[in-house]
N, C-alpha and C positions, 0 to 999 in steps of 0.2 A: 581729450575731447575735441571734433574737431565741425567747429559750427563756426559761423557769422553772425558774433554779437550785437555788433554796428554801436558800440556804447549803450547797448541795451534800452534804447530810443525803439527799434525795432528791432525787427527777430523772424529772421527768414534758414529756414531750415535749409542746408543743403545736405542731401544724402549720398553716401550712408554717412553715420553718424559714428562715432568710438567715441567708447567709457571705460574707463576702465575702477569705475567707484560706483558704492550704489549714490552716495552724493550727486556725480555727473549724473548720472542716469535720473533720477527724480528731477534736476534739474532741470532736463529733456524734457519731460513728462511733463512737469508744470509747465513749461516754456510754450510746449506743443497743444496742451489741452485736450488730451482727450477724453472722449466721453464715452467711454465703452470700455473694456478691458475682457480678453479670454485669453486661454491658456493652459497648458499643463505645469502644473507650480515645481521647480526642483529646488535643492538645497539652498542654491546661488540666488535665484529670484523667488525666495519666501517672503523677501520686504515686498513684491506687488502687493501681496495679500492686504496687508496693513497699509499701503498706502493708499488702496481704491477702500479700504474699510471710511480710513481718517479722511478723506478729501469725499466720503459717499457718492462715489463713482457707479454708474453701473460695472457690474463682472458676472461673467459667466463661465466659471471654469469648464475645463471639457477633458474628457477622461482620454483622448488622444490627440494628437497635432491636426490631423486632418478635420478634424470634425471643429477644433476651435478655427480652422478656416471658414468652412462653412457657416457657423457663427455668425463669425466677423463680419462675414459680405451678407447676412441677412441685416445686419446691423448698421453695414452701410446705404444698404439700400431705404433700410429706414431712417436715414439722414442722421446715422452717426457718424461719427469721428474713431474708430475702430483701433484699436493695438494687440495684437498676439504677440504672447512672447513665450517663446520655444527656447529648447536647448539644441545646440549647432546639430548633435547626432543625431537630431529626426528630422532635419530640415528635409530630408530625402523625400519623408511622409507628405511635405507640404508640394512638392514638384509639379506633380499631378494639377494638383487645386489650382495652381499658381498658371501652370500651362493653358490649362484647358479654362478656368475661369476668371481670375482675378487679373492675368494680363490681357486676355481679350476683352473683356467688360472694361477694361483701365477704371477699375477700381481703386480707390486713396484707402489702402491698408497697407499701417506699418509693423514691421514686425519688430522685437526685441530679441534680437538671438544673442544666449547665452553662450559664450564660446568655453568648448574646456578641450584642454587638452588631455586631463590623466581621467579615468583610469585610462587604458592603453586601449579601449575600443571607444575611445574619443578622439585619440589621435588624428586617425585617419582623415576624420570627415574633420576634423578642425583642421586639416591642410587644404581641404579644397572647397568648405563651405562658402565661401565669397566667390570663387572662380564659378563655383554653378548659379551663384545669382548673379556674375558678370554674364556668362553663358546664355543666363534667362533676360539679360538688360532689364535686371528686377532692382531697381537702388534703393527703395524706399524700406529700410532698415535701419534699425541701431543695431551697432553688433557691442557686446557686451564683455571685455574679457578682465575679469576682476584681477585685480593685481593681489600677488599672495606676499 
C-alpha cells in the first residue's frame, strides 16, 4: 500500500493508491471517508457490500460501469465524497465518461479498480489499465490487486 501516513497525526492521500488486501483497502476507505459508494459488485469487491452496509454509507449500485459514473458525478455535485469501484476489464466503459466529463468538470471521483489478471480476457486490459489512466492524467484511483 502505498500512502503518506505521516504517524497517522494526519492523512494526505497521494494518488494512485495500491492494495493489495481487503484490510489496506478498508483502511483507505476509512482513511478517505467517503460518503457515497457505486458500482458493479464482482467476486473480489463483495466486502464493499457489507462495508457501506456496517459503516451505513450511502450506495448505489449500478448494473454497468458507465452508468455508476454517471452516479457518481450526480453525487458529487450534490456535495458528496463519491467512490466507484470497477473491475480493471471495463475500465474501457468508463473512458468516455471520464474524457468528456469527470476530467473537464475536474470532478474528485475516486475510483477502486479491481485488477485481475485471469481468466485470460483479464489479462490484456490488466496490462495496460494504468497506462490509459496515465494517458488520461486521471490518478485519482486505488487500484486493487488481491494477493492469492
Amino acid at each position: 500500500m502505498k500512502t503518506d501516513m505521516s504517524d497517522n497525526l494526519f492523512y494526505y492521500p497521494s494518488y494512485p493508491i495500491h492494495c493489495y488486501s481487503e484490510i489496506e483497502v478498508k483502511t483507505i476507505l476509512d482513511l478517505e471517508k467517503f460518503d457515497f459508494y457505486t458500482g458493479v459488485v464482482d467476486t473480489d469487491t463483495g466486502f464493499i457490500r457489507e462495508y457501506v452496509k456496517e459503516k451505513n454509507i450511502l450506495h448505489s449500485p449500478a448494473c454497468i460501469e458507465s452508468e455508476a459514473v454517471g452516479i457518481a458525478f450526480g453525487a458529487w455535485l450534490a456535495g458528496k465524497k463519491p467512490l466507484i469501484y470497477i473491475q480493471n476489464l471495463v475500465l474501457a466503459h468508463c473512458i468516455e465518461s471520464l474524457s468528456s466529463l469527470i476530467i473537464p468538470c475536474k470532478a474528485v471521483i475516486t475510483f477502486l479498480i479491481n485488477h485481475r489478471s485471469t481468466p485470460e480476457h483479464h489479462k490484456i486490459m490488466g496490462e495496460i489499465d494504468e497506462k490509459i489512466l496515465d494517458l488520461l492524467k486521471y490518478s485519482n484511483y486505488i487500484y486493487y490487486k488481491k494477493e492469492k
